[in-house]
N, C-alpha and C positions, 0 to 999 in steps of 0.2 A: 430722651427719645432716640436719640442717632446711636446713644450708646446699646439699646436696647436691640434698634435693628441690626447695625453689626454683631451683638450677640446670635439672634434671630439667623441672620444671614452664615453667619459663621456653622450655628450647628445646624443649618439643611445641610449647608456643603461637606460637613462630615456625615452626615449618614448619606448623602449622594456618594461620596467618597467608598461607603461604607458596602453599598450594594452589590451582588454578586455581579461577575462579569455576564453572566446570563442573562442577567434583568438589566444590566446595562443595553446589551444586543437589544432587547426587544423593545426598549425606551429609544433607542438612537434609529429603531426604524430596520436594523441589522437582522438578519436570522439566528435564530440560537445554536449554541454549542452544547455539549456535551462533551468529556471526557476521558479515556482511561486511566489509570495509574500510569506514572511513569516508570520507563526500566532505563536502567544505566547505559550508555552508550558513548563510548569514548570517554572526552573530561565532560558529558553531557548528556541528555537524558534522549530518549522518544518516548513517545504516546499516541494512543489511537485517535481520533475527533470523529465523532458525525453534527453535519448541519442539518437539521430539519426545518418545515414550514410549516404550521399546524403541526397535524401530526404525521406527516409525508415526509419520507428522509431524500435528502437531493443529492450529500457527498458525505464520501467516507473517506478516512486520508489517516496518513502518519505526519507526525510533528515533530521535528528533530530539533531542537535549540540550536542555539548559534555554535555553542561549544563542543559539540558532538563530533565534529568532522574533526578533532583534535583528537589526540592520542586513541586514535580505534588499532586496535590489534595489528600485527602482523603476519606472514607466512608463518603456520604450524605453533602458533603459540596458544598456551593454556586457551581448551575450550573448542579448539577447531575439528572441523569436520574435514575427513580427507574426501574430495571429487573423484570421482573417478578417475578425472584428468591429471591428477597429482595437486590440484589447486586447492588451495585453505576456504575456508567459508564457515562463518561464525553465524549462529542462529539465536536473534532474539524474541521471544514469544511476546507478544503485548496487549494486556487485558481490554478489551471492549468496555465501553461504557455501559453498565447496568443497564440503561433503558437503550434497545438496538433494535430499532427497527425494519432493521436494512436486512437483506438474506444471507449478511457475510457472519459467519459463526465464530471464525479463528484469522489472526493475523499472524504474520509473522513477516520480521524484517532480518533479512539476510545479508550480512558485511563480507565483499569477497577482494581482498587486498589487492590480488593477483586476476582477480577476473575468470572467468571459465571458458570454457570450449562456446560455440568451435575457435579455435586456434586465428587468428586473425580478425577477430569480429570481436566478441566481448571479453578478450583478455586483457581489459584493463581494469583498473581500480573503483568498483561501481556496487549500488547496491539492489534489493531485489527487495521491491512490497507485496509480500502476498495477503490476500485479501481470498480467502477459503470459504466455500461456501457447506464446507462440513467441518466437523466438530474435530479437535484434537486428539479424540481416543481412534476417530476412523483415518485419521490423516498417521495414525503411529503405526495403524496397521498394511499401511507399503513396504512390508520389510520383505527383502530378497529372500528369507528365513521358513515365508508364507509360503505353504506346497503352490496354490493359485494366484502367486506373485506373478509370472511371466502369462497367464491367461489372460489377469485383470487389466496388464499392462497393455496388452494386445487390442481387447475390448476397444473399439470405439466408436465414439458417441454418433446418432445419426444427422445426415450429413444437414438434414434443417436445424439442426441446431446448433451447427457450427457458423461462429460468424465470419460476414460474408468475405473472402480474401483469404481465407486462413488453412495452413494448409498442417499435416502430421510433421512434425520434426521428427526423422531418423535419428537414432542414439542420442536420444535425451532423458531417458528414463531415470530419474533421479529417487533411491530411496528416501522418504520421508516426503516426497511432494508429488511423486506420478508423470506423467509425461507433458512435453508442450507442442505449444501449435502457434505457430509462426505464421505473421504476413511477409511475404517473398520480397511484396513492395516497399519494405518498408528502406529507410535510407542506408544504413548498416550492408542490409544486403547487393547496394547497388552504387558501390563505391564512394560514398560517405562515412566518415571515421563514429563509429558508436558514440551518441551524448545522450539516446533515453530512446525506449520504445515499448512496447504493450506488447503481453504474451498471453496465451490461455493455458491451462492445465487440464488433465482430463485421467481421470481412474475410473478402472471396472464400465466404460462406457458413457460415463457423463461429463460434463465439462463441471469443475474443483475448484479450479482458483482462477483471478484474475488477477494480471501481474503488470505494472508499472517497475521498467529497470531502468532505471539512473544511473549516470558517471557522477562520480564524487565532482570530478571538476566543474560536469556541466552544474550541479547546488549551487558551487563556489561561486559560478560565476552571477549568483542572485537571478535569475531569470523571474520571469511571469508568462508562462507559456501555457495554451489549454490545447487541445489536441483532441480528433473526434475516434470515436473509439467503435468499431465497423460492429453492425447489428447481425441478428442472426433473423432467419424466417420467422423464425416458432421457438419457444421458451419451453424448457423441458421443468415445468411447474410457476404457477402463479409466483409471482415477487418483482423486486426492483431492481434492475438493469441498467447499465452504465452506457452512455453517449458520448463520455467525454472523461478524458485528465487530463489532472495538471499539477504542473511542474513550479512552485514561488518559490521567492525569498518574502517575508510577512516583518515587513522593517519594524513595524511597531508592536510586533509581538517577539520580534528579534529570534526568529525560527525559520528552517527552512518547512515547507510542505510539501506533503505528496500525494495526490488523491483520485478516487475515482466521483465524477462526478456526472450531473445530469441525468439522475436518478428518474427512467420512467416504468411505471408500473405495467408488466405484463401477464 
């Protein structure tokens, strides 16, 4: 009989063992995940995640492994993009999970060894989560090459739908991502040395992307930070809208994260 139940007992725990990490989430009481493919990143990978509740998405985020922050590129080597500023910056495109219910279309994670302008504020060694709320064929077409490239750039969005604090960044017009738009208040700007801040994007008039920028160091140093992310009047179409990110180290998934969260429906 004792033998039997240790048999018994032995194989629940293998097929317990055996369960997706999904259906573990939702037996432990957790919210589910979903995932993208991973793409290469340094000696380590990234990948996209969304958490959902039902069927409500709350946070959308990038997942770097532990080993990622190791051997990433350096100035001008195989793969980089030149800034206008003279600075390197490597672009990683990273697939959405099949089932997305969130309004973000395209990701991309962007490695900048050297950091970018302006010149005293983000020239240091830090990276960029874009999180797009258009598709990659419309995000290819910001190219300087477009007769309506410096119109579209110009274009912008009405001022209720800019969130609240944020103001047009001069010369920031980036081929391949469109323009940003800055909080003044933020720490960076007000004699505080850059470790992470939130920016917006905006082409042909509408607000594009939503951006969480990291210093490598501030990952390194495993943080658990959440941060509120300033609203706008009016939503220039129904979807789900970000309150908040944040910034972990995920010890037992042995990953940093990057995410935008507190997903409410407008």
């Amino acid at each position: 009989m004792g033998e039997r139940n240790q048999r018994t007992t032995r194989s629940h725990s293998a097929r317990w063992l055996a369960l997706p990490m999904l259906t573990v989430a939702l037996l432990e009481g957790g919210s589910p995940e979903t995932y993208g493919d991973p793409v290469k990143l340094g000696n380590g990978t990234a990948r996209t995640f969304i958490v959902t509740e039902g069927d409500r998405p709350t946070e959308i985020g990038i997942a770097l492994t532990e080993t990622a922050l190791t051997g990433l590129p350096g100035h001008n080597e195989v793969g980089a993009f030149q800034m206008p500023d003279g600075h390197s910056m490597y672009e990683y495109v990273l697939p959405l999970p099949v089932e997305n219910p969130t309004p973000f279309k395209h990701v991309v994670l962007n490695w900048n060894p050297g950091g970018h302008e302006p010149k005293g504020v983000y020239n240091t060694p830090h990276f960029d989560f874009h999180f797009y709320t258009i598709d990659a064929a419309l995000r290819s077409t910001i190219d300087p090459r477009d007769s309506t490239f410096m119109r579209k750039a110009e274009l912008k969005p009405a001022a209720e739908f800019i969130p609240e604090g944020y103001a047009y960044a001069e010369g920031t017009l980036v081929p391949g991502m469109g323009v940003h738009w800055i909080d003044p208040k933020s720490p960076e700007f007000n004699g505080i040395p850059f470790t992470r801040t939130f920016i917006f994007g905006a082409w042909d008039g509408k607000l594009t992307f939503a951006e969480p920028m990291v210093t490598k160091a501030y990952l390194e140093s495993k943080p658990d930070s959440t941060f509120p992310v300033p609203r706008a009047k009016t939503y220039d179409g129904p979807g789900y809208h970000p309150t908040n990110y944040r910034v972990r180290w995920d010890g037992d998934r042995r990953e940093y994260r990057v995410s935008i969260g507190g997903l409410e429906r407008h």
